[in-house]
Backbone as CSV, one residue per row, in Angstrom:
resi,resn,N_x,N_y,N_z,CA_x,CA_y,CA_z,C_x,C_y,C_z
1,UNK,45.705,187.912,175.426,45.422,186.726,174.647,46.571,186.488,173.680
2,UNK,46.651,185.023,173.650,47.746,184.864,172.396,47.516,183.529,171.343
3,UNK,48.028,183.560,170.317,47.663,182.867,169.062,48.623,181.560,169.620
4,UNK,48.434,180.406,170.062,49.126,179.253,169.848,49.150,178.244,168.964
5,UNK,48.411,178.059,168.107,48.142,177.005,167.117,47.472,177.302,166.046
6,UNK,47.776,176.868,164.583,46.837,176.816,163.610,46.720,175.304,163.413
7,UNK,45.708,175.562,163.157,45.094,173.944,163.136,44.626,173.485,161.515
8,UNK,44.887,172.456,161.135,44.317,171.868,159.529,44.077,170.945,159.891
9,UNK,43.274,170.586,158.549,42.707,168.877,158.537,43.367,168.285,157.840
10,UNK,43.530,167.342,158.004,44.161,166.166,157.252,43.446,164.400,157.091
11,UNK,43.577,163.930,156.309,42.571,162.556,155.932,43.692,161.727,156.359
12,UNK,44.763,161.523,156.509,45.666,160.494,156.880,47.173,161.249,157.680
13,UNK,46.972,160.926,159.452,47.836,161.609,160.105,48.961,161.260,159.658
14,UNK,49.372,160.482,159.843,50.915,159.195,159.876,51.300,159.816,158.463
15,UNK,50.975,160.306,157.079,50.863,160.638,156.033,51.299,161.847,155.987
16,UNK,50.745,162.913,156.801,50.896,164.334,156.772,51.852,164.490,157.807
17,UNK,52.250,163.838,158.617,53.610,163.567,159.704,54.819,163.866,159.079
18,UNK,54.534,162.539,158.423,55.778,162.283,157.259,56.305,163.324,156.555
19,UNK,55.036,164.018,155.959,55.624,164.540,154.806,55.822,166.363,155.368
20,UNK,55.208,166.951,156.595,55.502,167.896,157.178,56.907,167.837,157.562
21,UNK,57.277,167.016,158.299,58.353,166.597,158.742,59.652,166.196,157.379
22,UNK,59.630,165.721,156.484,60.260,165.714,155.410,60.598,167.128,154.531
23,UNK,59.461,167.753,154.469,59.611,168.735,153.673,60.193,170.602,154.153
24,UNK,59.303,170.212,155.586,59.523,171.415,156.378,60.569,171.169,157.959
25,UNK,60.852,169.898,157.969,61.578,169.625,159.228,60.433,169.662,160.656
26,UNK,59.490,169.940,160.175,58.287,169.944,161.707,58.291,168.456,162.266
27,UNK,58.503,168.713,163.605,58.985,167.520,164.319,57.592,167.478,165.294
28,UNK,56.901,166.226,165.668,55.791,165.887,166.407,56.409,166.265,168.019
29,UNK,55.369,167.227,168.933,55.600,167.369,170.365,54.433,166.730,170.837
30,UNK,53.306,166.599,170.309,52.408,165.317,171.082,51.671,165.131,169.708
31,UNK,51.300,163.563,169.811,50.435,163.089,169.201,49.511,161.983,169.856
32,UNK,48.041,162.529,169.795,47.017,162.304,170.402,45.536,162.024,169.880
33,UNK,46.119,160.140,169.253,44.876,160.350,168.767,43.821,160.919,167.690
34,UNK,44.358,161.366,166.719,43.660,161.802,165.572,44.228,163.541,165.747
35,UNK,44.852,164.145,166.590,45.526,165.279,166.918,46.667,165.522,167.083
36,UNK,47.679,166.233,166.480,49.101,166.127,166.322,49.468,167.494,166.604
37,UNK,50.202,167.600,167.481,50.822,169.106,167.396,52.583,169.115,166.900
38,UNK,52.669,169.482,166.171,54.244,169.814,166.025,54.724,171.320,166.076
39,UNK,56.272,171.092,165.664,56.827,172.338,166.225,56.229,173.418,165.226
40,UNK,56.814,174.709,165.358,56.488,175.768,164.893,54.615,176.178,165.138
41,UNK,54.339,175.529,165.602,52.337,176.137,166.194,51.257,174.970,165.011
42,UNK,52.222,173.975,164.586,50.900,173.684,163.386,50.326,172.609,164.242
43,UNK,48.884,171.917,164.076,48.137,171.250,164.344,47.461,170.567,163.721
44,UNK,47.658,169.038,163.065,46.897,168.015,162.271,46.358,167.589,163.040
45,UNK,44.929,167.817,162.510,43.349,166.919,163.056,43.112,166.298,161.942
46,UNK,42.485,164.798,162.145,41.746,163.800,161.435,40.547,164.424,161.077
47,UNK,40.215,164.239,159.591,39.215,165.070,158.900,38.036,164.502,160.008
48,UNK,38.153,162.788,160.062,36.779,162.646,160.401,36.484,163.269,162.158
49,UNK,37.238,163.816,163.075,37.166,164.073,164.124,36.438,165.511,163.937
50,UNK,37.242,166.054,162.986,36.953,167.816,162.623,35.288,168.122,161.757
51,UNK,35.431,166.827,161.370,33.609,166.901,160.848,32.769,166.663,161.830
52,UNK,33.185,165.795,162.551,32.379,165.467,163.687,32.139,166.865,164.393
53,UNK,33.142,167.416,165.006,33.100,168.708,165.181,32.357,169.959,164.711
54,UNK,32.114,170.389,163.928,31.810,170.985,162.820,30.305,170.410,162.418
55,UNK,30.073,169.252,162.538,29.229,168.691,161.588,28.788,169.424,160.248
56,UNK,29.801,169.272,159.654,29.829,169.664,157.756,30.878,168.579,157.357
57,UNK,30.764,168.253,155.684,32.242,167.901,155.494,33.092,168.841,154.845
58,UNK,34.645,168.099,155.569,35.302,169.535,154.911,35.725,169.268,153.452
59,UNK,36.205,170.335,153.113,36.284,171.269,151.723,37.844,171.239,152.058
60,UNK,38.313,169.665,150.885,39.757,170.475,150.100,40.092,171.463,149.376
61,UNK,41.255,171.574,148.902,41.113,172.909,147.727,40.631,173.812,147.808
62,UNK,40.084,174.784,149.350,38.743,175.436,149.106,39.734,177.161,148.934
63,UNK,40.987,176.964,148.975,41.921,178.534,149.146,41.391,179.371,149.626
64,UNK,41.061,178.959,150.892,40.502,180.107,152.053,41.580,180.795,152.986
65,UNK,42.360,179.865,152.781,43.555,179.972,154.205,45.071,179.514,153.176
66,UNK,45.921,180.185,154.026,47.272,178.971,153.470,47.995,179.429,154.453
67,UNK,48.879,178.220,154.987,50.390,178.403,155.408,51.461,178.758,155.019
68,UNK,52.081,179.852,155.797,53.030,180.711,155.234,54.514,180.391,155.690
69,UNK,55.375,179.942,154.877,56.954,179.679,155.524,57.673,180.823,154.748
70,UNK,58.532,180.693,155.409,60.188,181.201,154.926,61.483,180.687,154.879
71,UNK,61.762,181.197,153.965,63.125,180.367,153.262,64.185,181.544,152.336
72,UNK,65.307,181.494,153.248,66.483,182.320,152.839,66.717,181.304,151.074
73,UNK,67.014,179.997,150.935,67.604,179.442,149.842,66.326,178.956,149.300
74,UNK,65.270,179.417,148.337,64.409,179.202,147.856,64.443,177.680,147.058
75,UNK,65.557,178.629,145.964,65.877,177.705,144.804,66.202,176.246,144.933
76,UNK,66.860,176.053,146.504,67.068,174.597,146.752,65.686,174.397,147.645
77,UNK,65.081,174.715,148.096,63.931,174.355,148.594,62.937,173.811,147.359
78,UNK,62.922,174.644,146.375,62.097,174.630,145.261,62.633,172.702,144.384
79,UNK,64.078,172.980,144.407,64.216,171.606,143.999,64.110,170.332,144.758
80,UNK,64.197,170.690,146.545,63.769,169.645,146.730,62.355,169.159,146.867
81,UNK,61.554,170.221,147.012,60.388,169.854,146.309,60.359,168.381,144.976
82,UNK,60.885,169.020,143.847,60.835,168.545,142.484,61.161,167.258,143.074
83,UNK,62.264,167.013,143.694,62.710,165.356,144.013,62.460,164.793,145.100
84,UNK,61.201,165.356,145.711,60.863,164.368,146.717,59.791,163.522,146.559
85,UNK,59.298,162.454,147.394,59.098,161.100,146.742,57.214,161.684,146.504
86,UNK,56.930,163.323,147.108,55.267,163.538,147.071,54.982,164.020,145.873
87,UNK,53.794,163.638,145.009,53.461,164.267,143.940,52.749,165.419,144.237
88,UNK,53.577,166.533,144.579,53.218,167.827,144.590,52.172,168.526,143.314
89,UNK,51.303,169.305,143.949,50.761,169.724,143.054,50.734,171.363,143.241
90,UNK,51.158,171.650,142.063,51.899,173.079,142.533,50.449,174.164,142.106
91,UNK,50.773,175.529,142.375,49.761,176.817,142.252,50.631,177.502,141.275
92,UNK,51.986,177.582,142.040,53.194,178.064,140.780,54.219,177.484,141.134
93,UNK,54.482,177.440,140.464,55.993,176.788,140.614,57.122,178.610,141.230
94,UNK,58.313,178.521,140.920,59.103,179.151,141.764,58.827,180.835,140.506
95,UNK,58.275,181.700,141.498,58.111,183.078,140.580,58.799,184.160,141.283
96,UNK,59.036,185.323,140.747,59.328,186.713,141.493,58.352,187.779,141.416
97,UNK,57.872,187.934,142.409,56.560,189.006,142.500,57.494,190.701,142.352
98,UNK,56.393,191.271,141.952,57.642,192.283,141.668,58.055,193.431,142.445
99,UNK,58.170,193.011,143.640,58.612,193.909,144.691,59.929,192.947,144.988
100,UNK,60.019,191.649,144.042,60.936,191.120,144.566,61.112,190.268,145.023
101,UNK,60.362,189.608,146.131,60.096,188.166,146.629,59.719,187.296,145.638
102,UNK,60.446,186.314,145.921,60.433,185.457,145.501,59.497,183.732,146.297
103,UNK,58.570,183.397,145.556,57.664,182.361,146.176,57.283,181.157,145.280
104,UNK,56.911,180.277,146.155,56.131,179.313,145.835,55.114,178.313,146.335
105,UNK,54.022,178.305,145.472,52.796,177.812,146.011,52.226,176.373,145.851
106,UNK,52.230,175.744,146.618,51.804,174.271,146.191,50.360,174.015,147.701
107,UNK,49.794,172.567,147.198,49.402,172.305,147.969,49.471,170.972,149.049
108,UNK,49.355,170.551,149.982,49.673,169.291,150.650,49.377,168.405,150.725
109,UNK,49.544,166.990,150.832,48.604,165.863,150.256,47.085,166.211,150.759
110,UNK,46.620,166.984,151.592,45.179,166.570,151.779,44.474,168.043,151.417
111,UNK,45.021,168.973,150.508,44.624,170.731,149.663,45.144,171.313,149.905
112,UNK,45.376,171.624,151.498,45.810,172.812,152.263,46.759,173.703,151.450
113,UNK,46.881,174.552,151.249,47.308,175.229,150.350,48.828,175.995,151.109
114,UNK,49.969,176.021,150.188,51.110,176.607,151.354,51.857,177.435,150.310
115,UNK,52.411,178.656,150.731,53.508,179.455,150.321,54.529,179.741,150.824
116,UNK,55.623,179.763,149.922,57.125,179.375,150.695,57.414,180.289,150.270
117,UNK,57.801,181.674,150.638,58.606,182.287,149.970,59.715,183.356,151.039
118,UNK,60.802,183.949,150.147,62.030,184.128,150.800,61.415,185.607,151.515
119,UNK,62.657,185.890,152.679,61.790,187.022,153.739,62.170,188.103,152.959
């Protein structure tokens, strides 16, 4: 067996396209309909498809899960954060844990919660 996809919700695809693709370079390999797969394994579903699914509604903000990147040049990652056109809402801004790594935690226009930090 093998892991191909993590999947999130998102309330506005065309929205979370954009700004995946802006921030992280994730480029769309199909989009289908309220379902988006792009590169690196991620998967945007339309909240209302995933409730349907589920039948619950989902829970922003709920910090159950987060997406994990890496980044050799933090510090310019961290600023382009600061100057890009999304009002980020950060967890921390840019810290050093003390083994050393260095991270940062924000979340994505629709909660999902993400940490960037260097390998």
């Amino acid at each position: 067996m093998q892991l191909k996809n993590v999947l999130i919700v998102v309330n506005d695809i065309e929205r979370s396209k954009k700004f995946y693709k802006d921030i992280f370079g994730l480029e769309v390999i199909l989009d289908n309909e309220g379902n988006v797969i792009l590169t690196g394994g991620l998967v945007l579903q339309d909240a209302t498809i995933w409730a349907e699914f589920i039948e619950s509604l989902v829970i922003p903000h709920n910090n159950a899960s987060e997406l994990y990147f890496e980044e050799n040049n933090i510090e310019e990652f961290a600023q382009k954060l600061d100057e890009s056109p999304y009002d980020i809402e950060y967890v921390n801004r840019l810290m050093t844990h003390s083994w050393g790594q260095k991270v940062i935690r924000f979340y994505d226009p629709d909660g999902n919660l993400i940490e960037v930090g260097t390998p």
